[in-house]
C-alpha angles and dihedrals in degrees: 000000000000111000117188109212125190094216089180147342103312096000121107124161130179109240134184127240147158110270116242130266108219115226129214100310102024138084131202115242113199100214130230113157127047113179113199114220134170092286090059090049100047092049092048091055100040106254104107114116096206100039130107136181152298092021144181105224133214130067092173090089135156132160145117124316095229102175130355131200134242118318097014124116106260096209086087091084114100095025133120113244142178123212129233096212095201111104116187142180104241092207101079127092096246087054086047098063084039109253090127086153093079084027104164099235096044131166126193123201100224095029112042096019129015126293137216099280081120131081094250130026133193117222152166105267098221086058083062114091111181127203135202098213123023115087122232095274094060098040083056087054105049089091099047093059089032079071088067095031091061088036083055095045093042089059092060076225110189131214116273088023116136110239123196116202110202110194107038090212116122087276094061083037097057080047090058101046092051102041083052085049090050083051104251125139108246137214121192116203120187142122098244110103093203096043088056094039080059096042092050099036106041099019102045091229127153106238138188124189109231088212103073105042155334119338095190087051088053090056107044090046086054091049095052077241097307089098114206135334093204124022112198118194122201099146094103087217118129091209090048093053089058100045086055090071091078096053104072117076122226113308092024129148118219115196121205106219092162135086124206135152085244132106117239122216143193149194100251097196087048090049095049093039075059103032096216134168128232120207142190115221109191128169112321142260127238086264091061083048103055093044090066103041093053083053091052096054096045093051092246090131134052092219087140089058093054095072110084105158130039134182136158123263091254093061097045088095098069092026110052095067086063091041091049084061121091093206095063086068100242117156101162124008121198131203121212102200111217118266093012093113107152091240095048115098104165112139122187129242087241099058094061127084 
């Protein structure tokens, strides 16, 4: 099979393998949708705090279960699946009271081992959720949007609350849309023109470009001078995520969606006068992902809209580089792995027990 592999920062090359043979517990998912995120980006150009190299990319995956191992039900062969890339442990603390998504011993396909940017993937079965009704394209982006949906969740955000978005990527997308869904009223700040002009036009999102005035004046104007009741950051700049400190009003909550080797800092007396708290949103958890997939197939998002650019997974290597720049318009980029058409269900000798 065709593997991808990211050999350094800025260096991928398509290399050829054995496909995998899946073992009792797990199935084999021939891939046919990657979706690149942040994560991804970050990784390719060196900036990932978790990443090492070399690497095989991608943990926005769907495609068909093709074969599965011993005791697992075998009529999950022949369905469409998405994958929840998070693999714990189950025996921490943090899995016991079920927050399996910052699991301590955590492992991420795409980040600690390697990911789906390859035509055929072994995984635990019970990571596979397979769905009736959504095409490839929407099962690879379920995580993605799961990542707002737990960021959401984790706010304990309330219907009628003003939300301000900070980082108008997929990431701060997915945060819109489910904060929308959870029935807030939403503001998108950013620099990027055409991701504003997304956000405002398809999502219905208030918006405001950082690069021609006060944040802090937007959103008090917005506010009517209360400023927000939950602050999201996905702009993955340190400067940013302090910044975003001032945006929330008194008895605000600020989540942290983003991840940088930076230390973030804050006014202490600022944050007490407005007793705000302060929360970590990492990954997601199969509630997340089950929000977002019963909103999908009911038509609440606008998940089909975000891609905006496709290629096949011969062509990544020369491609990522343009994909990984903001000024070439990409909001979500989508890899069709070869050989991964929906009405192709040719499976190699070599993939089978």
């Amino acid at each position: 099979m065709h593997v991808l592999v990211c050999e350094a920062p800025g260096k991928m090359t398509l290399e050829e393998t054995d496909a995998s043979r899946c073992g009792p517990g797990q199935a084999l998912l021939r891939i046919h949708c990657v979706g690149i995120c942040g994560t991804d980006i970050h990784a390719y150009g060196g900036r990932q705090p978790y990443f090492s190299y070399p690497r095989v990319l991608g943990h926005e995956l769907s495609g068909e279960v093709v074969a599965t191992g011993d005791d697992v039900d075998r009529s999950l062969v022949g369905q469409r699946a998405y994958v929840i890339p998070y693999l714990h442990c189950g025996q921490c603390s943090a899995c016991l009271r079920g927050r399996t998504n910052c699991c301590q011993n955590l492992e991420v396909i795409g980040v600690h081992r390697d990911g789906g940017m390859a035509e055929y993937l072994v995984v635990p079965a019970t990571h596979l959720v397979t769905s009736q009704t959504l095409s490839f394209e929407q099962l690879a982006l379920v995580e993605c949007l799961a990542i707002g949906a737990h960021a959401v969740r984790r706010s304990q955000l309330g219907d009628g609350e003003l939300v301000v978005v900070a980082g108008a990527g997929p990431i701060g997308m997915g945060v819109a849309q489910l904060a929308q869904a959870q029935g807030a009223r939403v503001m998108m700040l950013d620099n990027h023109e055409g991701r504003l002009a997304f956000c405002r036009d398809t999502l219905g999102v208030e918006t405001f470009d950082v690069a021609e005035g006060d944040s802090l004046d937007a959103i008090a104007s917005f506010s009517d001078g209360v400023m927000a009741d939950v602050v999201f950051d996905a702009t993955g700049n340190p400067q940013a995520m302090n910044r975003g400190f001032d945006f929330a009003g008194h008895g605000g909550r600020y989540v942290l969606v983003s991840v940088v080797r930076a230390d973030i800092t804050f006014n202490d007396p600022d944050f007490h006068k407005r007793e705000l708290t302060l929360l970590g949103s990492r990954n997601a958890t199969r509630e997340d992902f089950d929000r977002v997939t019963r909103l999908m197939e009911a038509g609440k998002l606008f998940e089909r809209a975000m891609i905006t650019h496709r290629a096949p997974l011969e062509d990544m290597p020369g491609i990522m580089a343009q994909w990984c720049d903001p000024t070439t318009g990409v909001i979500k980029g989508m890899v069709h792995v070869a050989g991964g058409s929906e009405t192709d269900h040719q499976t190699p000798e070599a993939a089978h027990e």
